[in-house]
Kinemage of the C-alpha trace (Angstrom):
@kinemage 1
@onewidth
@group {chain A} dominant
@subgroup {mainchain}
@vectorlist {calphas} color= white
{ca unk a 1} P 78.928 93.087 62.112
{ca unk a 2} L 82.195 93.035 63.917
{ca unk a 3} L 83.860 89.932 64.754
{ca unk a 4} L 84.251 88.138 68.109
{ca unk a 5} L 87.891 88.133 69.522
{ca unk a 6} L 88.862 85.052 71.154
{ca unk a 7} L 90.225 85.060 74.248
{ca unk a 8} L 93.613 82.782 73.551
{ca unk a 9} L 94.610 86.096 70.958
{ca unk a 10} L 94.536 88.665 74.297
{ca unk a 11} L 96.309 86.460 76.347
{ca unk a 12} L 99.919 87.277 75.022
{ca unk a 13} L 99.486 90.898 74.666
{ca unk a 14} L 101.397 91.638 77.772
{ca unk a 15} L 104.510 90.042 76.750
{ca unk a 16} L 104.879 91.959 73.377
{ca unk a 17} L 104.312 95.292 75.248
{ca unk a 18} L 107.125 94.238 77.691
{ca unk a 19} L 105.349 93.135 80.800
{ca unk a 20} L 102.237 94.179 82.552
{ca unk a 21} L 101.168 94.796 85.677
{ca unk a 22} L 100.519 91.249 86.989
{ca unk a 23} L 104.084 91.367 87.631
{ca unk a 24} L 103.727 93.110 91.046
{ca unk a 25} L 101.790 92.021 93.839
{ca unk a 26} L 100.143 93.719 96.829
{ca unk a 27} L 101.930 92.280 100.075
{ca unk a 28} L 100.581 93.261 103.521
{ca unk a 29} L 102.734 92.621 106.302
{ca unk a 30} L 101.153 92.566 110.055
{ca unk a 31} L 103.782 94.800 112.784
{ca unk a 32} L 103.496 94.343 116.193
{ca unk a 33} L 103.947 97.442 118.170
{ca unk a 34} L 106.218 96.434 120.918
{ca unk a 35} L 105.319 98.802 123.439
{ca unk a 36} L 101.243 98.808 123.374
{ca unk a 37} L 100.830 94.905 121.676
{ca unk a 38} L 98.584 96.578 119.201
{ca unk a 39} L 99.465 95.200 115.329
{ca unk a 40} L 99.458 97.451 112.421
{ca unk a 41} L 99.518 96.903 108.668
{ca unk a 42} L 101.762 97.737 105.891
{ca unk a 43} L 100.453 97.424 102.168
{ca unk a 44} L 102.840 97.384 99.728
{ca unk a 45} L 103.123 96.918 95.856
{ca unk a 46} L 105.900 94.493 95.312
{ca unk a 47} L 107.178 93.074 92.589
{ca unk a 48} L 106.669 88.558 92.709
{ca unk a 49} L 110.541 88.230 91.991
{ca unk a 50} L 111.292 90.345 95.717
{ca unk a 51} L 108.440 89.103 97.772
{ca unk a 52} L 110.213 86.723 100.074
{ca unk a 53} L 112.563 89.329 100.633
{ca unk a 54} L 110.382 91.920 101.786
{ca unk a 55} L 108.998 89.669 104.538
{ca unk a 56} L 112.355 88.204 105.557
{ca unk a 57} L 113.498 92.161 106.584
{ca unk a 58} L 112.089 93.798 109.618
């Protein structure tokens, strides 16, 4: 019979590896077209240290 993990054991596995992917998040920036007024959107994978500074540039 195999034993049951707990879940506090997983939770550091990331770190040991050197990071995982919950480093990056998906951003998704609204752009207006200027000449029709219609908006689009941009999805991007962006790592949580350089969010603020993908939404500051245009």
């Amino acid at each position: 019979m195999a034993k049951k993990v707990s879940k506090n054991s997983r939770v550091g596995k990331g770190q040991r590896t050197g990071g995982t992917g919950r480093d990056y998040v998906k951003v998704v920036k609204s752009i207006k077209d200027p000449e029709t007024g219609k908006y689009t959107y941009q999805e991007v994978m962006v790592h949580k240290d350089n969010v603020k500074e993908f939404l500051a540039k245009k």
